[in-house]
Each structure stands twice: as C-alpha cells, then as structure tokens.
N, C-alpha and C positions, 0 to 999 in steps of 0.2 A: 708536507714539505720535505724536500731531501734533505739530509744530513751525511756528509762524507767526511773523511779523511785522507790525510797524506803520509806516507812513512817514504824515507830512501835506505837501498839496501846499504849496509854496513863498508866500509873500506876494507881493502885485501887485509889491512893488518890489526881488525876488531870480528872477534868471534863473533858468528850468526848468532850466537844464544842470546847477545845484547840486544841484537832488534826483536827476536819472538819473543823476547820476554816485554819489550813493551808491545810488541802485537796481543797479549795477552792484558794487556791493562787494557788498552784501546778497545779491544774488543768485545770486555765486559761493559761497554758506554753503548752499545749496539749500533754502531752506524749504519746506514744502506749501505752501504762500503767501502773498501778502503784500497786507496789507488797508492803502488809499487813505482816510484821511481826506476829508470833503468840503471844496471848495473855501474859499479864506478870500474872507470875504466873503457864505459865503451868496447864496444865487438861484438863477437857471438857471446863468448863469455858470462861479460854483462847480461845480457840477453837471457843467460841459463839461471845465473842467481836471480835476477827477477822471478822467473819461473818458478824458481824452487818456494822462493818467498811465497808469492803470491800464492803456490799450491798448500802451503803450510797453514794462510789465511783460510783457503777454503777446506781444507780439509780437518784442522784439529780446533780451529776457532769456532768457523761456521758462518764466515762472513767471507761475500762477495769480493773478490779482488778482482780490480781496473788494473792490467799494467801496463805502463809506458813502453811507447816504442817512437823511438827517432830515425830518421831516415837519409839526413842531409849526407851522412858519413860511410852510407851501406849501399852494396849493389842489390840489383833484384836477388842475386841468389842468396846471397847472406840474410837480406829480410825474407826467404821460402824457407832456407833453415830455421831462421827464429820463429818463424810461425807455425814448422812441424812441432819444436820443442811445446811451443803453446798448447798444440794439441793433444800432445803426450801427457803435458802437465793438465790437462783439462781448465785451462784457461780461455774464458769466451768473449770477454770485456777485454778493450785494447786503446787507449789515450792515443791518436793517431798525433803526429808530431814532427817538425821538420827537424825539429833540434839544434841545439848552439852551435854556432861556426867556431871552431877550435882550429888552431895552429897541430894540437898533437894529434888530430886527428883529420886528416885532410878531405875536403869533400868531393864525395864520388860524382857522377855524371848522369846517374838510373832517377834519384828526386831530389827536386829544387825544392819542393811545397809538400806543406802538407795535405793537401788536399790530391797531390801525383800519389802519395802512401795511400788517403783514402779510397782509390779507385782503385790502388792494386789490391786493399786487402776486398775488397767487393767483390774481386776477380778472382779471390782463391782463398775462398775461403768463406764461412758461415758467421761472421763476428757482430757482435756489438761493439760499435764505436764509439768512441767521445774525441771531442776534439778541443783546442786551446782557445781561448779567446782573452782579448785585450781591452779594457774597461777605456786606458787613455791612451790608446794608440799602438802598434808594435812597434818596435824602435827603431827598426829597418824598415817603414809605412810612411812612402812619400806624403801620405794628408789620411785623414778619417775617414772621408770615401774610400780610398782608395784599401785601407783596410778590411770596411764593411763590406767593400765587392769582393776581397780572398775569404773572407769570415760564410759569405753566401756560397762561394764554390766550394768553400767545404762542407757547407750542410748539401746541396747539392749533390755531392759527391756521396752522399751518405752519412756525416755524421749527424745521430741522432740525440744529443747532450751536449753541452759545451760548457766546459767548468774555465774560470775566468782568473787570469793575474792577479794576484794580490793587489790592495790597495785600500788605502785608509781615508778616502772624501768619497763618502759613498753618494754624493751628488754626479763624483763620474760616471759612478756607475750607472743612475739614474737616467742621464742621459746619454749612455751609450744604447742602455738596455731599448729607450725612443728611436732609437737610429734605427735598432736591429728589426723594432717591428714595420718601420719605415720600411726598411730593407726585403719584406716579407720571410725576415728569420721568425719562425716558429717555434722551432725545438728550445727546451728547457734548458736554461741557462743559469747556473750555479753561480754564486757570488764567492771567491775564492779569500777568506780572512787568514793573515798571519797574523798571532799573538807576537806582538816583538818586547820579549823580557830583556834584553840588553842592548846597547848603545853602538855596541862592535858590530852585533847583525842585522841593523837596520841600516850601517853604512854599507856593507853587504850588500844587501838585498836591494837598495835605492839601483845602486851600480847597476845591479846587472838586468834590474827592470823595468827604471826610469820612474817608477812610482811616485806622483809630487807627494810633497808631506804639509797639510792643512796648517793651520796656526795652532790649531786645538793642539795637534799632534806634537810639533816643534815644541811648543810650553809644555810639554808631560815631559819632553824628551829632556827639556832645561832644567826645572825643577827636578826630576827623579832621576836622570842619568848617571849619578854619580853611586847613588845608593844601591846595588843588587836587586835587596828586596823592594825597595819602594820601587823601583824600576819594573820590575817581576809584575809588585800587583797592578801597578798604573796600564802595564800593559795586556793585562787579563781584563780591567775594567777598560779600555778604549775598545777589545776585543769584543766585549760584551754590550759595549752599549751602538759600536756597529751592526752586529744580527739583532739586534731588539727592534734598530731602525728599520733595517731593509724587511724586517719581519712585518711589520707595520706595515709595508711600503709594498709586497705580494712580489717578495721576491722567491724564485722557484725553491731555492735550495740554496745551501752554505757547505761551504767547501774548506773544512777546517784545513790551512797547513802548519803540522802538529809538530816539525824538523823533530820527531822521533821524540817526544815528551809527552808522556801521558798523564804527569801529575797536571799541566798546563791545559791538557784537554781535559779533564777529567773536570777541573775548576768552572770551564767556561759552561761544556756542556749541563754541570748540573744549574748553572744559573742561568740556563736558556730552554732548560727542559720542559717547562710547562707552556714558555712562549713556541717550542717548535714541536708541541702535541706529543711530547712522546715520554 
C-alpha cells in the first residue's frame, strides 16, 4: 500500500531551515513520498522554491518528491520555464493541477483544466504524473457525473495516480471510488487524510473544500474543541481509525496531509505501521 505525504513551502517571511528540518523528521517515517506544495505567492518564483524544496527531499533525505504545479494562472511559456527548472532540479514527479481561482492572481487564457496541463506536460516533456481527485464532488462540478467524466479526461490524458481531497466519512469515499471503477478509472487512487488538531483549521479547511463533517466528527469537534490537547489527540485518533478502515476496505494508499507537522505524523504513522506493512 502507498503511504505519502504533504509538506507547503515556507512563506517569504519563515526561514527554509523550518520546513527541511521538518522534512527531516518526515522523512525518518519513510514515506513513498512526499508531494511540495507550489510556492506561496504563485509565479515562476514559487515554481523555483518548490524546486529547491523538492531537490533537497531528493537529494539529502533520499525521498521521492511529487511537486505541485497549477496552471489556471500561467501561460504556456511560463509553465516551459517551470518545467526547464524541474529539470535542472532533477524533478520527475509533477501533481498536474488547475489551481485556485484567485482575485491576486488573475487567470490566463493557455489552461482552464487540468487535464489541458496534462497534455501539455506529455507534449514536453518525460514526467510522471498525479493528478487531484474529489471523493464528494469538486465545488465548481455541476453533478458527480459530470465530475467523473473531467476525473477520466484526466487519466486519459495521462495521469497515472490520483491522490484525493481530504475528507472525514470515508463512506464517500467508498462510493466515489464505485463510480470511478464504473467510470473505467484504473489508476491507483490515494485516500487523502488530514489530522485536524484544532477547531480554527477545520473551519478552514471545510471552506475552501466543501468537505461535510459526519456526526462522529462534529461530537469530537464538541466535546474536545475547547481543549488543545484533548483536541490534538481526538484528532490523531479520528485520523487513525480512518486508514485502519479504508485499510480494511483495499484502499490503494493514504495520502497523509501533514500542514508541515511531523510530531502529528510521526504519531499516526507509527499506529498504522504494521496495519500499512511497513
């Protein structure tokens, strides 16, 4: 079974040594690897810290780096630049992605989908791909078909992985994952878990992904929200007793998103360790 992770590069005004040094806790837990958020800030820029990140993974850790790249925002020339840097940095893995629609960054006219990214990076270039997928719909997905037919043009298109939104009723996931094979989606599909240790980024993160929250979920959220730690471990144990189910249940792989905490990974991973063989 796969086991990955997520890290985001650092903000212009937090020293890089904060993320390598939890890329170094992380990377003592051995993942198959670990996917680079793109840079904050958006551009080429972004683009280059990824890069640097991501080379740092593969070269003084010894783990695989996935990094992000969005498209909504870039013309073709600017996604040819960031994918010369990729090959400077020796980066072969690439999250293909349309990316957030932002006010501060206005969108270009070159790709609408990510699935237009997937064809261009097939056209120049030698990569391995992954692509997004959505357990209970994408938010902009006029109905569930109609997302499972953009979810096929992008394996179509080439991508060969599909690691999956967060989400806490892993009954959606269940029945997404029946759609997909309906759909004649093949490629290995990653169940994407956030540990949520606090109350602030779970209103967060509902926001900007639409993720419903189970009853089971809401009563931890009641009960231990007030408290830090009871909050911390409730949500390392709802963490854990999700990959124990989909483990059960022959899901491809778990797709830890770790928001740069490795004491939190380091907790779930070792109480999942013997349930994911490794």
């Amino acid at each position: 079974m796969i086991y990955s992770f997520e890290v985001f590069p650092p903000k212009p005004t937090t020293p890089v040594e904060d993320v390598t040094g939890c890329f170094e806790a992380l990377s003592a837990l051995k993942p198959d690897f670990i996917s680079v958020t793109y840079g904050a800030g958006g551009g080429v820029n972004g683009g280059k810290l990824t890069c640097e990140l991501a080379a740092r993974l593969k070269n003084e850790f010894g783990i695989k780096p996935v990094a992000h790249l969005p498209c909504i925002s870039y013309t073709k020339d600017e996604i040819r630049e960031v994918l010369t840097m990729f090959r400077q940095y020796g980066i072969t893995d690439i999250l293909a992605l349309r990316g957030d629609k932002s006010p501060d960054r206005p969108e270009k006219n070159d790709f609408r989908y990510a699935s237009e990214l997937i064809n261009f990076l097939r056209q120049n270039g030698d990569f391995e791909i992954f692509a997004a997928c959505y357990p209970e719909v994408h938010p902009e997905a006029r109905s569930a078909a109609e997302d499972i037919r953009h979810l096929r043009e992008k394996v179509d298109a080439g991508a060969g992985h599909l690691i999956s939104q967060l989400f806490f009723d892993n009954e959606s996931f269940y029945s997404f994952r029946e759609k997909c094979e309906i759909a004649g989606i093949n490629v290995p599909i990653e169940a994407g878990i956030m540990p949520v240790v606090n109350a602030a980024q779970i209103q967060r993160m509902v926001s900007l992904c639409g993720a419903s929250l189970p009853r089971k979920f809401t009563a931890m959220m009641q009960r231990f929200g007030h408290s830090p730690e009871a909050m911390r471990d409730a949500g390392i144990a709802y963490a854990v007793d999700q990959i124990v189910d989909l483990a059960a249940n022959g899901v491809d792989g778990i797709h830890l998103y770790t928001m740069n905490n490795p004491t939190v990974a380091r907790r779930i991973t070792e109480a999942v360790s013997g349930i994911l063989g490794r």
